[in-house]
Structures are given as C-alpha cells and as structure tokens.
C-alpha positions in Angstrom: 68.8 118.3 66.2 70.7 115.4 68.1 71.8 112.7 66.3 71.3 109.3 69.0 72.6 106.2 67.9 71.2 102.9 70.1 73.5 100.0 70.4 71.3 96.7 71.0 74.3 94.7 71.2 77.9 95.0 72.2 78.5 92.7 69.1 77.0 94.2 66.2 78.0 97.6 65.8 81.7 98.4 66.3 82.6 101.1 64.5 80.7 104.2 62.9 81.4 106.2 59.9 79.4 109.4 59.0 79.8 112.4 57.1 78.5 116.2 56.8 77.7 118.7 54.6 78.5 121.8 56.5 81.0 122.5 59.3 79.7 123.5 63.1 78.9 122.0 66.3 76.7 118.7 66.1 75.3 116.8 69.4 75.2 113.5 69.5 73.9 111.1 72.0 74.8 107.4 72.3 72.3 104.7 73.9 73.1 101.4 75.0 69.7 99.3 75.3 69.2 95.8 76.3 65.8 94.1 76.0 63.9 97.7 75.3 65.3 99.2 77.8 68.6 102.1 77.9 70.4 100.3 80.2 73.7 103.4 79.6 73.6 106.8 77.7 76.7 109.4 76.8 76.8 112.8 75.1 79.3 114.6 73.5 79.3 117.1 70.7 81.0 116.1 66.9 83.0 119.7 65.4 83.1 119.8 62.1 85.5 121.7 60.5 84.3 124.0 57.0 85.8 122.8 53.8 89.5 123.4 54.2 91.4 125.5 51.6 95.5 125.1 51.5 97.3 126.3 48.8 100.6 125.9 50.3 102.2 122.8 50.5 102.7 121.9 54.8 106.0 119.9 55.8 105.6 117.6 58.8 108.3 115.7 60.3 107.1 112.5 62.2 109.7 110.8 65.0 109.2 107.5 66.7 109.7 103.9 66.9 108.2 101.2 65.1 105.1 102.5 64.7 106.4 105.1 62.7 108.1 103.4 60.3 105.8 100.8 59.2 104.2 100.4 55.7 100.8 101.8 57.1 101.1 105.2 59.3 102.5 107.9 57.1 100.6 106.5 54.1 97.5 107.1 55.9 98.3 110.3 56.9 99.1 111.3 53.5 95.5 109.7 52.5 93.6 111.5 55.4 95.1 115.0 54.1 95.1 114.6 50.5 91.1 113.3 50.6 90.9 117.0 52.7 92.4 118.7 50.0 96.0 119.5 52.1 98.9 119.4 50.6 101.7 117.4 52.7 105.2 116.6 52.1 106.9 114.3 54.7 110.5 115.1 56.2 112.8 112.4 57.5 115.8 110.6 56.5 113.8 107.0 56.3 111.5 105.5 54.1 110.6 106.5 50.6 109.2 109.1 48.8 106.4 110.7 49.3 106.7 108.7 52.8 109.4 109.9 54.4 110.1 109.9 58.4 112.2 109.6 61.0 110.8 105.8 62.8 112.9 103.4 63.8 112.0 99.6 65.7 112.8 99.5 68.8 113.8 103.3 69.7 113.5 105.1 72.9 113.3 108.7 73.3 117.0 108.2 74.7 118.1 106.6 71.9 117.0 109.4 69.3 118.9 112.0 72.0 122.0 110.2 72.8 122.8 107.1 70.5 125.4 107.7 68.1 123.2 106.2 65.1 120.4 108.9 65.4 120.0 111.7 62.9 119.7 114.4 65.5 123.2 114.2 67.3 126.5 115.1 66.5 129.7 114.6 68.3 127.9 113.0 70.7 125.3 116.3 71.4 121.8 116.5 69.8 121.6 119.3 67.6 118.4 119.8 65.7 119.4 122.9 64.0 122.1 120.7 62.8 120.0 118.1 61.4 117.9 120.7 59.2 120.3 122.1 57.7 122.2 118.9 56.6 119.0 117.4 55.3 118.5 121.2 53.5 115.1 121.4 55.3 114.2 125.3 55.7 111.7 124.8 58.1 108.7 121.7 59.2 105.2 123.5 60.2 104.4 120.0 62.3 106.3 117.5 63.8 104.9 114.6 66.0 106.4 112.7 68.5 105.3 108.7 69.0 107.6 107.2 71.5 107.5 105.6 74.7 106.5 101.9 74.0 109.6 100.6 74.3 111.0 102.6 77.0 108.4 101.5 79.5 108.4 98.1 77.8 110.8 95.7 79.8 110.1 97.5 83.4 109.5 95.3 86.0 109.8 96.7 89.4 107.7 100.3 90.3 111.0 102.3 91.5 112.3 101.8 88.3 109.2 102.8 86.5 109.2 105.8 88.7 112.7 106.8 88.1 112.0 105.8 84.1 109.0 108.6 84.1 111.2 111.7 85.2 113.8 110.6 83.1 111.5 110.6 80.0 109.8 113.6 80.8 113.1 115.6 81.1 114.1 113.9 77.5 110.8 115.1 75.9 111.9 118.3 77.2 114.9 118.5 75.7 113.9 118.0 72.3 110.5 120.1 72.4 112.9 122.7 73.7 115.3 122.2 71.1 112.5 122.6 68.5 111.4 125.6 69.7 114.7 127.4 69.7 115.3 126.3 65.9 111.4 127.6 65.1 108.9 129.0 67.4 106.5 129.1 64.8 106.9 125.2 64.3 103.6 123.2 65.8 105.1 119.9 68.3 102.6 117.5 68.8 103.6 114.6 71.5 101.4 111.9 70.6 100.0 110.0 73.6 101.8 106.3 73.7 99.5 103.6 72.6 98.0 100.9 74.4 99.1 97.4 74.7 96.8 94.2 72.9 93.9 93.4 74.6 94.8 90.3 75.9 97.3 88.1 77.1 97.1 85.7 74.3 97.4 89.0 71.8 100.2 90.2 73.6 101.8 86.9 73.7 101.6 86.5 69.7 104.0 89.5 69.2 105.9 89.2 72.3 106.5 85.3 73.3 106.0 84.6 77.3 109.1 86.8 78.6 106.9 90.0 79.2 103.6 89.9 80.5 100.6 92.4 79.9 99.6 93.3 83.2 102.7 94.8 83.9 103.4 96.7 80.6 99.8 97.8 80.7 100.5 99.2 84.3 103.4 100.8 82.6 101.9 102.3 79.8 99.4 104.0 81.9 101.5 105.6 84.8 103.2 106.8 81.7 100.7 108.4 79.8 99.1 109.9 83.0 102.5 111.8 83.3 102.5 112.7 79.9 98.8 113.8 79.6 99.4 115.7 82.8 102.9 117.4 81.9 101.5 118.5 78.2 97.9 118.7 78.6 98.2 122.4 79.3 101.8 122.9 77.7 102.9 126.1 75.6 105.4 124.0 73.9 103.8 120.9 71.9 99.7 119.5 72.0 98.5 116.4 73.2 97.5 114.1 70.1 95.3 111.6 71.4 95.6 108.7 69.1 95.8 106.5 71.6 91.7 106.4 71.9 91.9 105.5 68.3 92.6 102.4 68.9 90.2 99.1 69.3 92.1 97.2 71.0 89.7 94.4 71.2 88.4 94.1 68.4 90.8 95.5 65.9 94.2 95.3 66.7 96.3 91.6 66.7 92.6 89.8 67.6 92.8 85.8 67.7 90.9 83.2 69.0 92.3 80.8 71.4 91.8 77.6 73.2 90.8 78.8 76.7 93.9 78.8 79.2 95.0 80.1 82.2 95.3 83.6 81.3 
C-alpha cells in the first residue's frame, strides 16, 4: 500500500508527523493539487527501523559552534534517543550534566585546531588522544561535527571563498584523521552546515545590515557542495543531513515586516 498525502494549499499543511507499528520499507507519494487538479507529484520510500534494543549505555561527543551549545540541540538529542529506548551519555567539557558538549559561539573549524583556548590542542598542536585521556574518557562510539557557519560567514569576494573551501576541507581532515588514529571503531559524522534565514529581513534581525544574505547564502552553498562531495562517499565520517531539517521559511527566525526594498 502507498501512503499519498494531497496538499491543496501551500498554506495549510506544513509539517507531517506519523508513526508505525512495524519496521520495513513504506512508499509514500506526495501530491500537490490546485483546483482538482495535481498540478506536482514526488515519491520516495519512509525506512522504518524495528523496535531498537540497547543495553549498553552509547557515548557521543558533539563539536561545533553556536548551534551546539545552545539550550535546545543536545537536549533534543537526548529526547529523540531516550523516547527510542537508547541510552546516551554526552562527552564534552561544556554545558551541564546530562548535556554535555564541546560548542562554542562563534568557532571555526580553525579555531577548534589551532586556538590556544580549544580543548583539543596542546602546546600549540591538536592532540585528541590528549584530550581523552585528560577528560578520562575511554572511548566515544559517535562524534558529530557542526561547523562551518561562521567560517564562510564574513566572505565577500569568490577567490577568498575559494581559497576558504580547500583550507576547510584540509582542517576537517585533520581532525577526522586524528579520530581515527585514536579509535577506528569510533563513528564521525560531519554534519552538513545549515542554511541561512529565509529572508533578508530574518537575516537582518540576528545580523544587523553589515552582512547580507545573498552573499552568505552563495557561501553556504559552494560550501556544502564541497563538503557533500568530499564525504558523500568517505571511509572516514557520514554525511548527516540536518541541514534539510530545517524550514527555513516557516520555522526558523519568521517575522512579518513592512514591505521594503529587500
């Protein structure tokens, strides 16, 4: 059977939330119909997993910048597994318990490599074998990687973006290397970098008139095409896609505005 949903407006359905009984593989089809007629149609297929069973207790380890460390992410994450039934404890040398991580506002993945203040270098050298044993961490089954907002952030000019990419890309190697040479058995996942607001006037709430959209959006994408296409078929870390779960429309810094310029 093939679940369709219609959509009769682009207004009054903007989010879906189902739930089944069994694990497998479920089609579903998705209509878009305007005066009686499908006007678009997609289909895809939904995996289910079966009921998961953990007994022991998974350590993950999350790195990033801002959106790391605010009061919502790791929360959520511990909600999402408990409400599975997984049993999570969280790594990191900020934030309380049971919330721990390692995020921090305004932090490239330069930053976390180099800077003197990050909890992975020493005598100016990163050294993750370093920074699990002084934290008396054993091992971490998962980390995950969210950075590259603020890297790409403040570019203006393509060269530099250009230049900005490699650089990154060899810095995300470094530390996905470093990972792996402490514990092969340990699962990286490099987050692809979220999207910017959907608007000028969203983007202008959070970031005044001194950077414009258009040109961090441009950014953000030439970046996450490199990233996509450097991990998307990596041994060393997975793509984790949460930048399609995002709304960036409808739920994420939304406001109405006088109409303007923009």
């Amino acid at each position: 059977m093939t679940l369709i949903l219609s959509v009769m407006s682009a207004n009054c359905m903007r989010g879906i939330t189902g739930s089944y009984l069994i694990g497998g593989v479920f089609p579903i089809t998705i209509q878009a119909i305007k005066n009686g007629n499908v006007v678009g149609e997609a289909s895809s297929e939904i995996i289910v997993a079966d009921e998961c069973k953990v007994s022991d207790t998974l350590t993950c380890l999350v790195i990033g910048d801002s959106t790391v460390c605010s009061a919502y992410l790791i929360p959520s994450l511990s909600n999402n597994f408990e409400s599975d039934g997984i049993p999570v404890k969280f790594l990191g040398t900020q934030g309380e318990e049971p919330y721990k991580q390692e995020g921090r506002g305004g932090w490239t993945i330069e930053k976390y490599l180099c800077d003197a203040e990050s909890p992975f270098v020493y005598e100016g050298k990163f050294d993750f074998a370093r920074y699990m044993g002084d934290n008396h961490y054993e091992d971490v089954d998962y980390i995950f990687i969210h950075l590259g907002i603020n890297d790409f952030f403040s570019i203006t000019e393509d060269d530099a973006l250009e230049l900005k990419v490699r650089e990154a890309l060899k810095d995300f190697e470094v530390l996905t290397d470093a990972i792996s040479a402490y514990d092969k058995n340990t699962i990286v996942g490099v987050c692809v970098t979220i999207p910017p607001a959907y608007t000028q006037d969203d983007f202008g709430e959070l970031y005044g008139v001194k950077y414009p959209r258009w040109r961090y959006k441009i950014n953000n994408y030439i970046w996450t095409s490199a990233l996509i296409e450097r991990y998307g078929d990596s041994d060393k870390a997975y793509l984790v896609p949460i930048n399609v779960n995002l709304d960036t429309k409808n739920n994420m810094g939304f406001q109405e505005v006088r109409l303007n310029a923009h």
